[in-house]
C-alpha positions as CSV (number, residue, x, y, z in Angstrom):
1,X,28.8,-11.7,13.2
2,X,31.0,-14.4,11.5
3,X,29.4,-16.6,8.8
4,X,28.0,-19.6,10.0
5,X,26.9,-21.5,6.6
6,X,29.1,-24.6,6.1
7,X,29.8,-25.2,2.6
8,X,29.0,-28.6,2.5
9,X,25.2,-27.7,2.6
10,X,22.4,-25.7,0.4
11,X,20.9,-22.9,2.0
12,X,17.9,-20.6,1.3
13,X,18.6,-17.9,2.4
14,X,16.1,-14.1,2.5
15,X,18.0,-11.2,2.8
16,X,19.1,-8.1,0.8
17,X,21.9,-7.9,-1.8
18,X,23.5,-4.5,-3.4
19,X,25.3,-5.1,-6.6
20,X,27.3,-1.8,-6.9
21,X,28.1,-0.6,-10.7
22,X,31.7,-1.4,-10.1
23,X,34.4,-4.0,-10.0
24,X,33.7,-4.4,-5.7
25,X,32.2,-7.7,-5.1
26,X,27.9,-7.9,-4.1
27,X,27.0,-8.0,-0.5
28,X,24.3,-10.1,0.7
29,X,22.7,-8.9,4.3
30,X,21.0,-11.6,5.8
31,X,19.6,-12.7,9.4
32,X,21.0,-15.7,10.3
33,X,17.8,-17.2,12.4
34,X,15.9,-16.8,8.8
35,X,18.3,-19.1,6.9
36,X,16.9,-22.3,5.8
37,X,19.4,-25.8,5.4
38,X,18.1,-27.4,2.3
39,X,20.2,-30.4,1.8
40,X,23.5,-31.3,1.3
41,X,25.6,-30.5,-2.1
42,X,26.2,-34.2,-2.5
43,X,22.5,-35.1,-2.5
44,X,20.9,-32.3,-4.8
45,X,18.5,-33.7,-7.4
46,X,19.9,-33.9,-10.8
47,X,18.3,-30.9,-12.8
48,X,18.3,-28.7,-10.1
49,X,19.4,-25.1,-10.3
50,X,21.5,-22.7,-8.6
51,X,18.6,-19.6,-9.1
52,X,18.6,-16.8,-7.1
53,X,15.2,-14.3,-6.7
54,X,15.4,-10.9,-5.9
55,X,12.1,-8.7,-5.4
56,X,13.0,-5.1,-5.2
57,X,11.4,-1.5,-5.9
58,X,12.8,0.6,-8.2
59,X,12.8,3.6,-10.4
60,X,13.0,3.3,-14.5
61,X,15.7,5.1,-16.1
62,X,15.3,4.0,-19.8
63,X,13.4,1.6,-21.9
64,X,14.5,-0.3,-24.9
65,X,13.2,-3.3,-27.2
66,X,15.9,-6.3,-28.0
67,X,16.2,-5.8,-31.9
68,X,16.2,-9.6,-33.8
69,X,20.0,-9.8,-34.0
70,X,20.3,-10.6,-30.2
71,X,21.3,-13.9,-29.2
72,X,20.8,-13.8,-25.6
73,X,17.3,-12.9,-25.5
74,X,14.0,-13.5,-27.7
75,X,13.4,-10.8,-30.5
76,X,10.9,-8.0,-28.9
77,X,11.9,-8.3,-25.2
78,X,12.0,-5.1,-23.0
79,X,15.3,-4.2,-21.4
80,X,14.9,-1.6,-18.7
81,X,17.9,0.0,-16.6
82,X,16.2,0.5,-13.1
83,X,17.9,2.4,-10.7
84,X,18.0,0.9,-6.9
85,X,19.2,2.2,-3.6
86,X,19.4,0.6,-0.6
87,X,20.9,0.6,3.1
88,X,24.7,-0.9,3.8
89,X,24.2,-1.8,7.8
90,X,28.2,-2.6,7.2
91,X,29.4,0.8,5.9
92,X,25.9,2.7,7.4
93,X,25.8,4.4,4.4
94,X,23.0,4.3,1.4
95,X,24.6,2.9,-2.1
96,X,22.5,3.8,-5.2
97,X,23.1,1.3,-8.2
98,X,21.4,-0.3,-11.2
99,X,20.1,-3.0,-12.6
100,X,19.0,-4.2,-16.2
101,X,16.0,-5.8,-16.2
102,X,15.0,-7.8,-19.1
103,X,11.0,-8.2,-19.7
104,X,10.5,-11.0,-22.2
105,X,7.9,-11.6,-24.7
106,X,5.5,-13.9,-22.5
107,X,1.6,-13.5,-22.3
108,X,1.3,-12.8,-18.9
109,X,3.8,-9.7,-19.1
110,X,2.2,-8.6,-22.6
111,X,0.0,-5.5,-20.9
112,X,3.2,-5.2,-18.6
113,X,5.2,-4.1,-21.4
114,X,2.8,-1.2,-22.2
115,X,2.8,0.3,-18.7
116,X,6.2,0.2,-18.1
117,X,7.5,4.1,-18.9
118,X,10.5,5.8,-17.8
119,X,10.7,7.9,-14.7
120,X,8.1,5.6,-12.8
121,X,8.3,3.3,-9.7
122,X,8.0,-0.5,-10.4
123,X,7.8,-3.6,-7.6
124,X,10.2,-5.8,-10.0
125,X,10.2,-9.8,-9.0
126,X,12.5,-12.1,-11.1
127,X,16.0,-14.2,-10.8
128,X,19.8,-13.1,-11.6
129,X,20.8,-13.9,-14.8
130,X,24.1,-12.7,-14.8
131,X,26.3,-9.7,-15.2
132,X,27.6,-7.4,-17.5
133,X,31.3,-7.0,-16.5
134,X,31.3,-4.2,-18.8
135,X,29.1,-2.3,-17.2
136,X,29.8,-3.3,-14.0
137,X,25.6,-4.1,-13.7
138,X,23.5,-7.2,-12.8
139,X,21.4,-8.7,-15.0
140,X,17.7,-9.6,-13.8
141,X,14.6,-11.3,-15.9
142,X,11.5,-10.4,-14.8
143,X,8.4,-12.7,-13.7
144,X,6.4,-9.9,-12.3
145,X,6.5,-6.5,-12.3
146,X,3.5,-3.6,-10.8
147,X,3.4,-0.3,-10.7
148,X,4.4,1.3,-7.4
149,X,3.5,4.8,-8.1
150,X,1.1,6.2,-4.9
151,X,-3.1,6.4,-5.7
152,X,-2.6,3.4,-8.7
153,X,-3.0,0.2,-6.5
154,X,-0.8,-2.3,-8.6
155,X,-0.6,-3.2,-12.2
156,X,-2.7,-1.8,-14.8
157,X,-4.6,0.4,-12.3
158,X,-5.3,4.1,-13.1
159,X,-6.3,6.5,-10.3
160,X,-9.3,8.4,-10.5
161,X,-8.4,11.9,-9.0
162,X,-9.7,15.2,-9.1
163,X,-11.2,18.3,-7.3
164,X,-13.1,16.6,-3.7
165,X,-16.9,18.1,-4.3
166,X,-18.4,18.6,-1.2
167,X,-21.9,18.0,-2.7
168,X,-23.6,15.7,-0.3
169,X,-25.6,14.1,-4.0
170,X,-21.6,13.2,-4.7
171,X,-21.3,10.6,-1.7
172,X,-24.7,9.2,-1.9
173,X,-26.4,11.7,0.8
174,X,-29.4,13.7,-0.6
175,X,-30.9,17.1,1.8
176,X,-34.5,17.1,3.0
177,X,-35.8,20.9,2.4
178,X,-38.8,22.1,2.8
179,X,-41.0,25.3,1.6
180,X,-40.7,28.6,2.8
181,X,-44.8,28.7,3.6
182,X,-44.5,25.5,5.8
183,X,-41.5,27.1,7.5
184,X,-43.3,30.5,8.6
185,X,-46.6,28.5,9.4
186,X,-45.1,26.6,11.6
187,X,-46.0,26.8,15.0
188,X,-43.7,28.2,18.1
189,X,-42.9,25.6,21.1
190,X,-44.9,26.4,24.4
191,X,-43.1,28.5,26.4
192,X,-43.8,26.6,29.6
193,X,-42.0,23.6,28.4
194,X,-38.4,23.2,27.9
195,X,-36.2,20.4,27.3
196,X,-34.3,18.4,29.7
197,X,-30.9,20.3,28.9
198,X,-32.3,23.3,29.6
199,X,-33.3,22.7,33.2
200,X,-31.3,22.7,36.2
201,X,-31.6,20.6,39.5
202,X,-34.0,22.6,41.3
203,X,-36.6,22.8,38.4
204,X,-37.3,19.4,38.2
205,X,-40.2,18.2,39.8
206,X,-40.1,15.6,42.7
207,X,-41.7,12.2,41.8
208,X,-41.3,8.7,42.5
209,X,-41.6,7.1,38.8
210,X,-37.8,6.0,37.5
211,X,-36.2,8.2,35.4
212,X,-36.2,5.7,32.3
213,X,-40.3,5.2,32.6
214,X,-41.1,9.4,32.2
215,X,-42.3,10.1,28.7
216,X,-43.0,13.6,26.7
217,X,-41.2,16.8,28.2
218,X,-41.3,18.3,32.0
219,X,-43.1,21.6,32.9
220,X,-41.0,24.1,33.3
221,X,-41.2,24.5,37.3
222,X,-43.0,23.5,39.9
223,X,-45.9,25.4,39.9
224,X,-46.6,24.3,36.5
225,X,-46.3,20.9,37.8
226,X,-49.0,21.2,40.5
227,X,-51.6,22.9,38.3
228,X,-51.0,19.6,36.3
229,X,-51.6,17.3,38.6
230,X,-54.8,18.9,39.4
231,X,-56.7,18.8,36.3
């Protein structure tokens, strides 16, 4: 499908973009019903700025702290190199690339600094900075980050695994048990009842009382039935 953006306009736009660690050009794959005209270039508020977001999961490769000589960013900020893979629907083929992230010193991302480790998934949210042309590799500060590793349930959580205990005290449940003396002395049903699953059709004795008005058990047959009836 041909692009249908005029230039003349500001656009949100959702969609995914692969930044490949070489000199090609970023592709951004988006659905055209979920673009969003903002206004026009001519009437943007003064101030305004050109940001985009990306939200992406990814794996840490390495981990690094800015050293005070930096200029770009503040002295103690994390920069992480987070590889990324993701679908080209153009070439239907899956490009792997990566990204530096850069975590800066900020007291809502303090404890994030001290999860992050290499080798571990991360749900990264933040805008593009910019690019190193050197490296061929885009350049993202973070807002947010959590962990994305399964069983840990987001940022700063620690699962609680172990070997399953099939102790019914372990879920809550506790066993009655009784005695071995009040098991032996305990006396044997009467022969000449049985239980309702136990009978068959021509067992059961002919009466006119509904079925959901009989209480306590049947006699076992008929006979049983009529020496009942005449005590």
């Amino acid at each position: 499908m041909l692009d249908m953006l005029d230039a003349k306009y500001i656009y949100s736009i959702p969609g995914k973009k692969i930044i490949p660690n070489s000199k090609c050009q970023p592709t951004l794959n988006y659905f055209h019903e979920c673009v969003t005209r903002i206004c026009l270039k001519s009437q943007r508020a003064d101030g305004s700025i050109n940001k985009t977001t990306v939200t992406g999961v990814g794996c840490v490769l390495s981990a690094s702290k800015i050293k005070g000589d930096n200029d770009q960013h503040e002295d103690g900020s994390l920069v992480l190199i987070v590889s990324h893979s993701d679908w080209d629907p153009v070439d239907r083929v899956v490009i792997p690339f990566s990204v530096r992230y850069i975590v800066p010193v900020s007291p809502r991302l303090v404890n994030a600094q001290k999860l992050v480790g290499v080798g571990r998934d991360f749900l990264f949210e933040g805008f593009l900075a910019g690019r190193d042309l050197h490296e061929n590799m885009a350049i993202v500060e973070v807002i947010s980050l959590a962990s994305n590793t399964p069983g840990q349930g987001g940022l700063g959580a620690r699962s609680q695994l172990g070997t399953p205990n099939p102790s019914p005290d372990a879920r809550g449940r506790r066993l009655i048990t009784y005695p071995e003396s009040e098991v032996s002395a305990a006396q044997p049903l009467d022969e000449g009842m049985v239980d309702d699953d136990d009978m068959s059709g021509d067992d059961l004795p002919h009466s006119s009382t509904p079925l959901g008005k009989r209480k306590g058990k049947k006699p076992a047959n008929l006979e049983a039935a009529k020496k009942m009836k005449g005590v």
